[in-house]
N, C-alpha and C positions, 0 to 999 in steps of 0.2 A: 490455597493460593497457587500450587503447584498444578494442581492440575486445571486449575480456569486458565493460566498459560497457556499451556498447551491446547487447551481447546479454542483459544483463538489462534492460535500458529495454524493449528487446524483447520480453521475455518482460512486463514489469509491462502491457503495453499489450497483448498478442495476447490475454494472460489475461481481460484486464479487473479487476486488482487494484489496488485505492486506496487511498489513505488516508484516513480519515476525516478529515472537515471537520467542526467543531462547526457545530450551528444558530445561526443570529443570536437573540442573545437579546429577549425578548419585550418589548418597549416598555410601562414600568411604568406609564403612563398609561394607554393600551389596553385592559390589562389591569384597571385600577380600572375606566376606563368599562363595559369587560363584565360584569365583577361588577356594575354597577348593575342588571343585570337577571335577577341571579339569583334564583332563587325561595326563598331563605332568607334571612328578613328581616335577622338579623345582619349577614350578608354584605353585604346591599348599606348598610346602615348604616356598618358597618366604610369601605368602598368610598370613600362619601361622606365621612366623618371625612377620611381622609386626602387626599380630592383636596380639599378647603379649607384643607390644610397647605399643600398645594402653589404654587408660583409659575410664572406666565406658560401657563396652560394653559388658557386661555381659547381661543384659537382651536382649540383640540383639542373643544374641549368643546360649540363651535358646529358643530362640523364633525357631529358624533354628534347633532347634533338631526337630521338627517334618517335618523337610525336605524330601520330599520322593526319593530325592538320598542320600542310604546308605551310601557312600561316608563323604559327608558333614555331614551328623549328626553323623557321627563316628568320625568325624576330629575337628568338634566342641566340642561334649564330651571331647575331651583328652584337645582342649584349656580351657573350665572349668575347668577340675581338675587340669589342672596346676597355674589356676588363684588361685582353692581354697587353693591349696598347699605353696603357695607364699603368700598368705595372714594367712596361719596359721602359719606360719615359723614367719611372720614379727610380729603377735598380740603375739607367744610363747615368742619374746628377749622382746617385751614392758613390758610382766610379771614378765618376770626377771627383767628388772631393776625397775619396779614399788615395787617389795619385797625389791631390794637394797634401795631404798628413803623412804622408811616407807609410801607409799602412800597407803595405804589400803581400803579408797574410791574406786580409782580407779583401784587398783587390784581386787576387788570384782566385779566393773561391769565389768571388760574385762571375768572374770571366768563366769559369770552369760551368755552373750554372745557368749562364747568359740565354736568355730567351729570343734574343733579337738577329739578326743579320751578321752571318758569320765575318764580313768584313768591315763592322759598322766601323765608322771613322770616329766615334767619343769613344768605344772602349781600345783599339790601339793608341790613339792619343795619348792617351790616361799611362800604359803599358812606357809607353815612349816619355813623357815627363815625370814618371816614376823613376826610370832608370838613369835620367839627369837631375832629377832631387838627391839619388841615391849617388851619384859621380859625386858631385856636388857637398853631401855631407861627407864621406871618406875624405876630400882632399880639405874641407876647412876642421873638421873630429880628428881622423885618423892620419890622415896623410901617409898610406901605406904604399898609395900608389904612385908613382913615378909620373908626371908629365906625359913621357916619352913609351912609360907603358899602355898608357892612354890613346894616345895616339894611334901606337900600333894594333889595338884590339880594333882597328877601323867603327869605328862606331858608326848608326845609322844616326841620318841627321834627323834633331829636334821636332820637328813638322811633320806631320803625317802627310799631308799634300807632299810635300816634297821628298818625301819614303818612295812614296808610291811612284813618282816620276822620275827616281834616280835609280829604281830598283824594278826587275817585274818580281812583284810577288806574289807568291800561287797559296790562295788559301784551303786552309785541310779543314773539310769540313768535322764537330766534334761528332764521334757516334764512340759509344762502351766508354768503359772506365778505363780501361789500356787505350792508346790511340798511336799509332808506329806510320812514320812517316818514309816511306820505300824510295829508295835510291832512284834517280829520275831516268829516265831512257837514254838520256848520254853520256851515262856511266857518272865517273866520281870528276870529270873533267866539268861536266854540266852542273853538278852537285854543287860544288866550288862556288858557283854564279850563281847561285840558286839561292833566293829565299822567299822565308813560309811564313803565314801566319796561323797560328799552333794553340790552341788552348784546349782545357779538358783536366781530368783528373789525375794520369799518371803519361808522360808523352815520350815515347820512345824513335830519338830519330837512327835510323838504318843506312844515313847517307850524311858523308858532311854538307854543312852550311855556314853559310856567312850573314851575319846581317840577320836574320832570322828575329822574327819578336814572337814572345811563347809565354804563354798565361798558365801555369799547372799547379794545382792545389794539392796533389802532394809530392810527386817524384817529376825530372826531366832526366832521361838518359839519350846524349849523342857523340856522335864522332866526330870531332871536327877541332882541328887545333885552333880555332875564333870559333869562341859556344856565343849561340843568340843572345841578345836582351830580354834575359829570361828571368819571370819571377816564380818561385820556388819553395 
């Protein structure tokens, strides 16, 4: 028995006869992306539809910008921006409703990771009606604070439109995990009149401010005897 085995093992190897192996099947992403550079407009439409069904294929899709059919890495750019587009649409409504819950943890980290427009007007909004939910519980919760303390911390007004038109304020754009805001060219006199819009991971300001609105997920350190509407 042992050895009639072996002499057909033998015989399948001197022969050279195999068994087939299926091919690995085609990686269905791959395969959308090549169709983006098909020359039948359906196709690559088709193509496109379905890779923005899809999830988590964005690093496929950057990888295919250096495609060297102009085609395809032109058709893949416009599916990234529309992924980035869709994803900044859907983190803009989270900020809003995380200002309506009082959640300022986590309205601070989605500002600190913001992918959009370092002045967009729904995430200071959000910044600005957080900080009057938060007035707002202290004096009907705690009532620690004074009226008249209130007052004097000059608050910036409710409205973001109306921020911006009572205020100049100079946005710093976010770059590193420290982000230090340097004293303005007209000394601490100009500082005074000065406010920023500030967000990021850890924000160190170098100059007082007034007014000032500032998004930080984990530390704010500044100078200034009126600190921003700062969440922290």
């Amino acid at each position: 028995m042992g050895c009639r085995f072996i002499a057909i093992l033998f015989f399948f190897v001197l022969t050279g006869i195999h068994f087939a192996v299926a091919p690995p099947a085609a990686n269905p992403v791959e395969k959308l992306i090549g169709q983006l550079g098909s020359d039948n407009f359906a196709d690559r439409e088709e193509a496109a539809r379905q890779l923005l069904r899809m999830k988590g294929i964005e690093p496929a899709l950057r990888k295919a910008l250096d495609s060297p059919d102009r085609e395809i890495a032109s058709q893949v750019q416009s599916l990234l921006d529309t992924f980035r587009s869709q994803r900044i649409s859907q983190m803009r409504e989270q900020i809003t409703a995380d200002a309506r819950a009082g959640a300022a943890e986590m309205l601070a980290e989605r500002l600190a990771c913001w992918e959009g427009p370092d002045d967009d007007r729904a995430c200071w909004q959000a910044v600005l009606d957080l900080g009057y939910f938060l007035i707002a519980h202290e004096k009907k919760t705690f009532k620690r604070v004074k009226p008249t303390e209130l007052r004097d911390l000059l608050l910036p007004p409710p409205e973001y439109t109306e921020y911006l038109r009572q205020r100049l304020a100079t946005v710093v754009p976010r770059h590193g995990s420290i982000l230090k805001v340097p004293e303005p060219p007209g000394g601490v006199e100009t500082a005074r009149s000065t406010s920023y819009l500030v967000r990021g991971e850890r924000i160190v300001f170098e100059t007082p401010t007034t007014g000032s609105l500032v998004a930080a997920s984990e530390q704010v350190n500044f100078n200034s005897s009126r600190p921003p509407v700062s969440l922290k």
